[in-house]
C-alpha positions as CSV (number, residue, x, y, z in Angstrom):
1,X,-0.1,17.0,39.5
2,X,0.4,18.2,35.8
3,X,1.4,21.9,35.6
4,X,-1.2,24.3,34.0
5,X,-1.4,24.4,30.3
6,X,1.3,27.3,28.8
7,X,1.1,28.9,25.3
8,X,-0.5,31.4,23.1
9,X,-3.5,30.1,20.6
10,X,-2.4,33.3,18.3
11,X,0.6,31.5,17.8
12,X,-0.1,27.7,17.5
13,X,3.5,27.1,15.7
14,X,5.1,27.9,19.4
15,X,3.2,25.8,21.4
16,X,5.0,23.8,23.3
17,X,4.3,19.6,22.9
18,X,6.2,18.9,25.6
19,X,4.7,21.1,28.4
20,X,1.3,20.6,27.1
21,X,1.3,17.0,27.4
22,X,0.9,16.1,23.5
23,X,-0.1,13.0,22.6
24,X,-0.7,11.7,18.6
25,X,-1.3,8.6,16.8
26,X,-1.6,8.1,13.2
27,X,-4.3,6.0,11.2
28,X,-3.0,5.3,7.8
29,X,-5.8,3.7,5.2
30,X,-4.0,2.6,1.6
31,X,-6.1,0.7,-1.1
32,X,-4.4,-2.4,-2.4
33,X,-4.3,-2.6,-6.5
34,X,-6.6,-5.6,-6.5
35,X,-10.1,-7.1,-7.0
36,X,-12.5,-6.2,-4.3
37,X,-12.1,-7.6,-1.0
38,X,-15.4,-9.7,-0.7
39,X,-16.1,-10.5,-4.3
40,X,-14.7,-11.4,-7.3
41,X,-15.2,-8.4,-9.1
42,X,-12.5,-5.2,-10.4
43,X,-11.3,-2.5,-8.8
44,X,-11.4,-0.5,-11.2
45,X,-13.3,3.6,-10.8
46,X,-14.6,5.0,-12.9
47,X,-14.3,9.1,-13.7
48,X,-18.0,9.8,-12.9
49,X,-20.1,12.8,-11.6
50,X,-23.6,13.8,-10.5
51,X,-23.6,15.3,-14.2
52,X,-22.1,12.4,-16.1
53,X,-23.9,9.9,-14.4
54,X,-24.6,7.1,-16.9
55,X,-28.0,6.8,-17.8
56,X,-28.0,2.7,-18.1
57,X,-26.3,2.7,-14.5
58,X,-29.4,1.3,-12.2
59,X,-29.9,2.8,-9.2
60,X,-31.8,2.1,-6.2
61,X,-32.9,3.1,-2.8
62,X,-32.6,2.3,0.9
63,X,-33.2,3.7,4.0
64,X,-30.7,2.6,7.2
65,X,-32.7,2.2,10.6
66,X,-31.0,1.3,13.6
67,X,-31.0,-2.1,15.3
68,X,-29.7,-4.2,18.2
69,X,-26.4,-5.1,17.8
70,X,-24.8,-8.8,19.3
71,X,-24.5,-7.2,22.8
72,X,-28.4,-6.5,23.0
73,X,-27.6,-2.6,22.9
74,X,-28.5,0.1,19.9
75,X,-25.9,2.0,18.5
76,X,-25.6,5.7,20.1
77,X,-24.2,6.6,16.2
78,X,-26.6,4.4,14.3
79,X,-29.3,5.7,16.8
80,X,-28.4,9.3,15.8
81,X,-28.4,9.0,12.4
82,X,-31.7,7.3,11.6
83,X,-33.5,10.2,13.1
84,X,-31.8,12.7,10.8
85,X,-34.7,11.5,8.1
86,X,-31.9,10.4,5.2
87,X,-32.5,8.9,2.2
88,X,-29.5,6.5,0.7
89,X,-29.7,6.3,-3.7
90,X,-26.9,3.9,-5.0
91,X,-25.5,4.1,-8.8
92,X,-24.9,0.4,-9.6
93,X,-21.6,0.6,-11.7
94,X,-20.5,-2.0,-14.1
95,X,-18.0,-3.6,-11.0
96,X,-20.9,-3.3,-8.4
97,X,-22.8,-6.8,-8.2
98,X,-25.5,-8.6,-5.8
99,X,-22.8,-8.5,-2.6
100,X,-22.4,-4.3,-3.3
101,X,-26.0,-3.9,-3.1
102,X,-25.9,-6.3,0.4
103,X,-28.5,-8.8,-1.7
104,X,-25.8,-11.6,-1.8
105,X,-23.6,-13.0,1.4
106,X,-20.0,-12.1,1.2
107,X,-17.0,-14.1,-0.4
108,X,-13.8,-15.4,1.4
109,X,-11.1,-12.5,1.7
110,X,-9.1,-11.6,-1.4
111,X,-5.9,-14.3,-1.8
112,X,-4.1,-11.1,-3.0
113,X,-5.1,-8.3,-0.6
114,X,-4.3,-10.5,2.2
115,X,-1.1,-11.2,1.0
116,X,-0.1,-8.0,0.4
117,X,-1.5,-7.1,4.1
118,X,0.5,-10.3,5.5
119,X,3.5,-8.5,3.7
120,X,3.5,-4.8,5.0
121,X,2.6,-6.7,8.8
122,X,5.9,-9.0,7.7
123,X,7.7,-5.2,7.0
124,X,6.1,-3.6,10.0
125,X,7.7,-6.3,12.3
126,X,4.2,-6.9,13.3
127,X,2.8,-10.9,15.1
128,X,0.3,-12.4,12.5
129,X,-2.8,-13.4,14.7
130,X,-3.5,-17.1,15.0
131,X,-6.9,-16.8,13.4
132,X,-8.5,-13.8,10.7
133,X,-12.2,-13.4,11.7
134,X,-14.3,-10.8,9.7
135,X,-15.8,-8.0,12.1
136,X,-18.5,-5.6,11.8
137,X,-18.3,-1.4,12.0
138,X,-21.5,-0.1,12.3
139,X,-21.4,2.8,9.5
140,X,-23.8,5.4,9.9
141,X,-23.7,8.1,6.9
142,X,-25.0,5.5,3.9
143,X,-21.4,4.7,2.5
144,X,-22.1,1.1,3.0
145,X,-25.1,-0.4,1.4
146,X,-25.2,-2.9,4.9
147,X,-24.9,-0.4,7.6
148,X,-21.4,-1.6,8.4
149,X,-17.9,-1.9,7.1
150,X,-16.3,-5.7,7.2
151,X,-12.7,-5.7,9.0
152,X,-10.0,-8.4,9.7
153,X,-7.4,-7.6,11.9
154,X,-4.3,-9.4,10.2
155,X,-1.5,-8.5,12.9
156,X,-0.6,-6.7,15.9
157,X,2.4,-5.2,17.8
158,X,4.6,-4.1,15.0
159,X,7.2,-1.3,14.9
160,X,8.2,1.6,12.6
161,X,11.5,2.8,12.4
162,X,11.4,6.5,12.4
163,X,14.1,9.8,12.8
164,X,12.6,10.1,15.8
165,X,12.5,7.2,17.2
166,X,10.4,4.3,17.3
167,X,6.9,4.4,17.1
168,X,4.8,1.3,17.8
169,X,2.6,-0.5,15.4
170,X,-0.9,-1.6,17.5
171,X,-2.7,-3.0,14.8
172,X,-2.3,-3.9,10.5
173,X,-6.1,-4.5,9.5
174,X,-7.6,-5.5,6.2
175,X,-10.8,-3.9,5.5
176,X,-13.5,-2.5,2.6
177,X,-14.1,0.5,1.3
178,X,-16.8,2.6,1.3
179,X,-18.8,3.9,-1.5
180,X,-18.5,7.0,-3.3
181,X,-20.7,10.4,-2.4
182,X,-21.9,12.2,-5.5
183,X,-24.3,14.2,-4.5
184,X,-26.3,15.5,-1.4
185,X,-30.2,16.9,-2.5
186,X,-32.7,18.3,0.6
187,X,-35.8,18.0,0.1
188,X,-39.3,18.2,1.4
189,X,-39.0,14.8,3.0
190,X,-35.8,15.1,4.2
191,X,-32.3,14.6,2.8
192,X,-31.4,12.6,-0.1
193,X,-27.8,11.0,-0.3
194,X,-26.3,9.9,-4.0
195,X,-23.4,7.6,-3.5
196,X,-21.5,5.3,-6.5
197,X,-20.7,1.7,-5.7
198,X,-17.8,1.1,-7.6
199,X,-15.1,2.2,-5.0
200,X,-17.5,-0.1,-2.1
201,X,-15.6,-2.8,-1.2
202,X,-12.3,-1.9,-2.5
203,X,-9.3,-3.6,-0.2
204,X,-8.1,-1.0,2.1
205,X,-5.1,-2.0,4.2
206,X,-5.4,-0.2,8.2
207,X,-2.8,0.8,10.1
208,X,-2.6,2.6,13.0
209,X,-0.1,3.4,15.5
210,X,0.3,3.7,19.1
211,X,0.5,7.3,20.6
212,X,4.1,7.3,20.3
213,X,4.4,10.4,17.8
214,X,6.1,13.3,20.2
215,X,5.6,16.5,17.9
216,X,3.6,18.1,15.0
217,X,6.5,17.3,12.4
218,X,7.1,14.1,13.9
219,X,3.4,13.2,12.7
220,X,4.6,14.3,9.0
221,X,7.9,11.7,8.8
222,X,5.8,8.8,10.2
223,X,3.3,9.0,7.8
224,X,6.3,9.4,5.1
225,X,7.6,6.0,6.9
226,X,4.2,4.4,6.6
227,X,4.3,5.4,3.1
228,X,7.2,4.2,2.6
229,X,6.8,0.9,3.9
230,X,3.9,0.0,1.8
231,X,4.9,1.3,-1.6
232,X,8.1,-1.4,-0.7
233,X,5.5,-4.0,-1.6
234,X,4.1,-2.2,-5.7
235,X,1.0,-3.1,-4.5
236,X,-1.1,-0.6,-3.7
237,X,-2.9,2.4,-5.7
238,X,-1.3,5.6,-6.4
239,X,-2.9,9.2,-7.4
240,X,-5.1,11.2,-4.7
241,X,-7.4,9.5,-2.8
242,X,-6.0,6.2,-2.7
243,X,-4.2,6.8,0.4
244,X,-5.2,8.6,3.5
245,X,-4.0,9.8,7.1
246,X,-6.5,9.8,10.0
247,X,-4.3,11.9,13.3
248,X,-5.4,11.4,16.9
249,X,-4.4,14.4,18.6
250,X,-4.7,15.5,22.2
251,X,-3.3,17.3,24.7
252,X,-3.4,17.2,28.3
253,X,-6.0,19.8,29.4
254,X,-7.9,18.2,26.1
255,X,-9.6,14.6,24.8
256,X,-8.5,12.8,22.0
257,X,-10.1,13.8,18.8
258,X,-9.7,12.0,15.1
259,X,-9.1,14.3,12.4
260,X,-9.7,12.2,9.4
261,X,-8.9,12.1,6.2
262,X,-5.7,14.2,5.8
263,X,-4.2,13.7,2.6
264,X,-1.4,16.1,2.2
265,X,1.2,15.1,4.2
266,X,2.8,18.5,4.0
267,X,-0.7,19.9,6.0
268,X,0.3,17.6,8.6
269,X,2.0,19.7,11.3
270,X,0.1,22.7,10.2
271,X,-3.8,20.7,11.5
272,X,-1.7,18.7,14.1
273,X,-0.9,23.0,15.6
274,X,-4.2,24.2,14.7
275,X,-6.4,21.0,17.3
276,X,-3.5,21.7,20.0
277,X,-4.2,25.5,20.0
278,X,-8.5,24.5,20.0
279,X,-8.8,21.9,22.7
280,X,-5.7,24.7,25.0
281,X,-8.5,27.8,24.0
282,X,-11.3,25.9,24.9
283,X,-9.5,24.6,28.4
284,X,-9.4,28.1,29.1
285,X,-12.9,29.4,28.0
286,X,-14.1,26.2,30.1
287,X,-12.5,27.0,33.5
288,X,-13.7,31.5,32.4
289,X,-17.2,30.0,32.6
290,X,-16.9,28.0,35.7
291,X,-15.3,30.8,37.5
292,X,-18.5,32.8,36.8
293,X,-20.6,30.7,38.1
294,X,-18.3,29.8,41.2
295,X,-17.6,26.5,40.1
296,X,-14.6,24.4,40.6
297,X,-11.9,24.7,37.6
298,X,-11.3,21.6,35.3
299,X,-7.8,20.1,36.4
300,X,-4.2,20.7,33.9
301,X,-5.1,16.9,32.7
302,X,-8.0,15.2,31.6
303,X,-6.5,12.4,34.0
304,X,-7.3,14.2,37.5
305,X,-10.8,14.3,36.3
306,X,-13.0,13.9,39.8
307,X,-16.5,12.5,38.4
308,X,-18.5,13.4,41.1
309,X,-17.6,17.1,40.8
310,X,-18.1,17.0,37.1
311,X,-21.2,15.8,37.8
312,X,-22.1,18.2,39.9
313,X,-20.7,21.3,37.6
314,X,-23.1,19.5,34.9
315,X,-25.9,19.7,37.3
316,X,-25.0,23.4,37.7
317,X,-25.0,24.4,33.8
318,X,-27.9,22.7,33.3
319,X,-29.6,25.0,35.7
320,X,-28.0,27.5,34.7
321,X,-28.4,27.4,30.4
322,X,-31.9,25.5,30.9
323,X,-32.1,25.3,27.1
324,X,-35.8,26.2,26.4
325,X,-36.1,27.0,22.4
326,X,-38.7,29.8,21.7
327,X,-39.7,30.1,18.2
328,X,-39.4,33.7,17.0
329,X,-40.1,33.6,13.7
330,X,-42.3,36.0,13.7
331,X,-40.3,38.3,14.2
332,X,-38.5,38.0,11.1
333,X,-42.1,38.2,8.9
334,X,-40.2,41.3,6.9
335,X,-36.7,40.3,7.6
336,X,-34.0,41.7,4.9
337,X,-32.1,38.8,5.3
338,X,-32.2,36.5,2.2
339,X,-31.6,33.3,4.3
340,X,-33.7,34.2,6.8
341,X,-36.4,34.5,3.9
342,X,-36.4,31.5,1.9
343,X,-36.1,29.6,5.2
344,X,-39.5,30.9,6.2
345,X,-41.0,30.9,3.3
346,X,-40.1,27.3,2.3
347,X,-42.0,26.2,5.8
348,X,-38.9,26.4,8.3
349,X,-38.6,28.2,11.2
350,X,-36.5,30.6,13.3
351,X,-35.8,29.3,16.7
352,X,-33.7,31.1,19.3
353,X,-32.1,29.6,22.6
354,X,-30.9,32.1,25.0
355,X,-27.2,31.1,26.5
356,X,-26.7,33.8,29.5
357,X,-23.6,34.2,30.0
358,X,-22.0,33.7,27.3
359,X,-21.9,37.3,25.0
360,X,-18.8,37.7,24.2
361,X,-17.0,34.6,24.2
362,X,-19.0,32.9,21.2
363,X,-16.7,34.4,19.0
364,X,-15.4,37.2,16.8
365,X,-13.8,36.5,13.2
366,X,-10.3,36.7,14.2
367,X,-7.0,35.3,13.0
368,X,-3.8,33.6,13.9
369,X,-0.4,34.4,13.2
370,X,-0.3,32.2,9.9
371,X,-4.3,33.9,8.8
372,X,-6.5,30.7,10.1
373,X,-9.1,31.2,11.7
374,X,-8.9,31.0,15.8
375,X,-11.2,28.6,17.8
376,X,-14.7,29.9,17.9
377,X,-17.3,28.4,20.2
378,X,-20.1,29.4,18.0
379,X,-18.2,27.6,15.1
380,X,-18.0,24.3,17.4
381,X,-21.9,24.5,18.0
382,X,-23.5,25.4,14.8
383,X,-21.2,22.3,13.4
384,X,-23.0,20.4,15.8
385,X,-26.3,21.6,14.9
386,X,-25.5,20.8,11.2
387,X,-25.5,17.4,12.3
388,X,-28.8,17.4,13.7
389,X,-30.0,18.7,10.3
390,X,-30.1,22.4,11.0
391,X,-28.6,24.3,8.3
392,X,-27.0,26.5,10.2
393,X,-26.9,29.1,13.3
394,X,-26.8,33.2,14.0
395,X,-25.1,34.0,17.7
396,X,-25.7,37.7,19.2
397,X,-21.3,37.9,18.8
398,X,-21.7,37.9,14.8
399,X,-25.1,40.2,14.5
400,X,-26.2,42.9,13.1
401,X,-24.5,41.3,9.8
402,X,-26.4,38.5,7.0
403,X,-29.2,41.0,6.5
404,X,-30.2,40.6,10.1
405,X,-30.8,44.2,11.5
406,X,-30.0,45.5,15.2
407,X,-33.7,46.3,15.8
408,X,-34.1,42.5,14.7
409,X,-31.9,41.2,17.3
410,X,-33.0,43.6,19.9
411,X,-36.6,42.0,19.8
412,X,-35.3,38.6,19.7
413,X,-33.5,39.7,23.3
414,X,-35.8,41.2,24.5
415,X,-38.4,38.3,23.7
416,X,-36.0,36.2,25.3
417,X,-35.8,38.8,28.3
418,X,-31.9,38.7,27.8
């Protein structure tokens, strides 16, 4: 049985990989300095804004809405998303034709990009496979004008040659770009996304390692390696943006979880640190708030799960935090608070949802050794409520502060008889 989980989150630099049970893989996606990947037309970008938006540049308008896949099964993400109420507006640039704009069915792969790809596999020691077939990611957020991102997986089982050691190479894929986001507009009918096509479609060359990176700093010379490897081939774009490091991070007590788009290298060990000391504080809060309620403690590793007493404990906080929404607006009719204000007056509303038990362990505003911010639990909900489309949260830890008096959150407890 794993030992338990050792370390202090004030001081994420001296965690300990080792003893925690770190584990960390590395996406790398580099565009190739070619055509686009599924048509014949230019890679070229161009330096454009929400402000400079040419006026001659057509646009148009779509909606995604989720559908069966092959397997007879809807999406979870796909499913999600089309009930956030968005609205997609593409800019047709000058490089953008009938295949951007999903009106036209895609051309053979690039002859370049996929020699270029067939190069950095040849590099990476990696097995071409016997046959490239085109697959289909289901993209969710409007960056693709088809719902989904066309990928060809080119090679597997590579290696990279590292100070550390080696670290395996599972898979070198050839895949498109998505569009560019200009702009994000709410509105009364919902959100409105502005994205530019000229980037869609754009060859990006995948690839990802196996979880064979043993330390923070480890992370940082791999992708140096990576970086290495393909700028071997003079190939591929340069300048910011045209390269970027997804990390998979966990630790034992923890679940994976893909930080994308890194593009500093030199922030790598710091945001590698900063998840290990997360997923360790929220272990502990975790096994805090099962001991009040008498319930067994999660295990030192995610691998001595038991699902039938996790699905019991879930059983348990569902009783327990039966999350009923009241709507207390009212009792903000003469709030000071400004946000609180234009919310209600533009036709939202203020909804509260008691959480018993859990005053004090929200969070406060407090820092690390380095000055970031530690883990907050209120920080990991309201993200989640973003998603959803809420704009953002209050918790009783951070009030009276925003305009929002004591006597104001009084009456919200003691509406929610807290």
């Amino acid at each position: 049985m794993a030992d338990e989980p050792q370390g202090d989150v004030h001081r994420p630099s001296a965690l300990d990989p080792e003893q925690l049970g770190f584990m960390c893989g590395i996406e790398v996606h580099q565009q190739l300095a070619t055509g686009k990947l599924h048509s014949r037309e230019s890679g070229e970008l161009y330096d454009i804004t929400i402000d400079t938006l040419p006026d001659d540049w057509p646009t148009f308008e779509r909606r995604l809405r989720a559908s069966r896949g092959e397997g007879g099964a809807v999406d979870v993400a796909a499913r999600f998303e089309s009930k956030r109420n968005r609205t997609f507006v593409y800019a047709q640039s000058p490089n953008a034709g009938l295949i951007e704009l999903d009106e036209q069915p895609p051309l053979a792969l690039d002859s370049d990009a996929l020699d270029i790809t067939l190069t950095v596999a040849a590099l990476l020691s990696a097995k071409p496979v016997s046959l490239i077939q085109t697959m289909r990611k289901t993209v969710v957020d409007g960056s693709n004008t088809s719902g989904f991102q066309r990928t060809s997986l080119i090679a597997t089982d590579g290696v990279l040659e590292t100070d550390a050691g080696p670290v395996g190479v599972d898979v070198v894929c050839l895949e498109e770009d998505s569009a560019r986001k200009l702009d994000t507009v709410d509105g009364p009918q919902g959100q409105q996304v502005i994205y530019n096509l000229d980037r869609l479609g754009l060859p990006l060359i995948e690839i990802a390692t196996s979880p064979d990176v043993v330390s923070p700093d480890h992370a940082k010379t791999t992708a140096m390696a990576l970086g290495r490897v393909l700028r071997r081939t003079r190939r591929v774009r340069r300048g910011l943006g045209s390269i970027r490091q997804d990390l998979n991070v966990s630790i034992g007590a923890g679940d994976r979880v893909e930080i994308k788009g890194c593009q500093d290298l030199n922030w790598i060990p710091t945001i590698i640190r900063l998840e290990m000391a997360r997923q360790l504080h929220f272990y502990r809060l975790a096994n805090e708030l099962r001991a009040d309620l008498g319930l067994p403690p999660l295990p030192p590793h995610r691998e001595s799960d038991n699902a039938e007493i996790e699905a019991q404990v879930a059983l348990a906080v569902a009783e327990h935090l039966p999350l009923s929404l009241h709507d207390v607006s009212s009792l903000f009719s003469s709030t000071a608070s400004g946000m609180v204000a234009d919310g209600l007056a533009s036709g939202s509303s203020v909804m509260a949802l008691p959480l018993t038990g859990l005053q004090g362990r929200l969070g406060t505003k407090t820092s690390d050794e380095d000055g970031a911010q530690l883990p907050r639990l209120g920080r990991e909900l309201a993200g989640a409520a973003k998603l959803a489309g809420v704009k953002g949260i209050f918790h009783a830890d951070e009030l009276p502060a925003y305009g929002i008096t004591a006597d104001e959150v009084k009456a919200v407890r003691t509406h929610l008889k807290l």
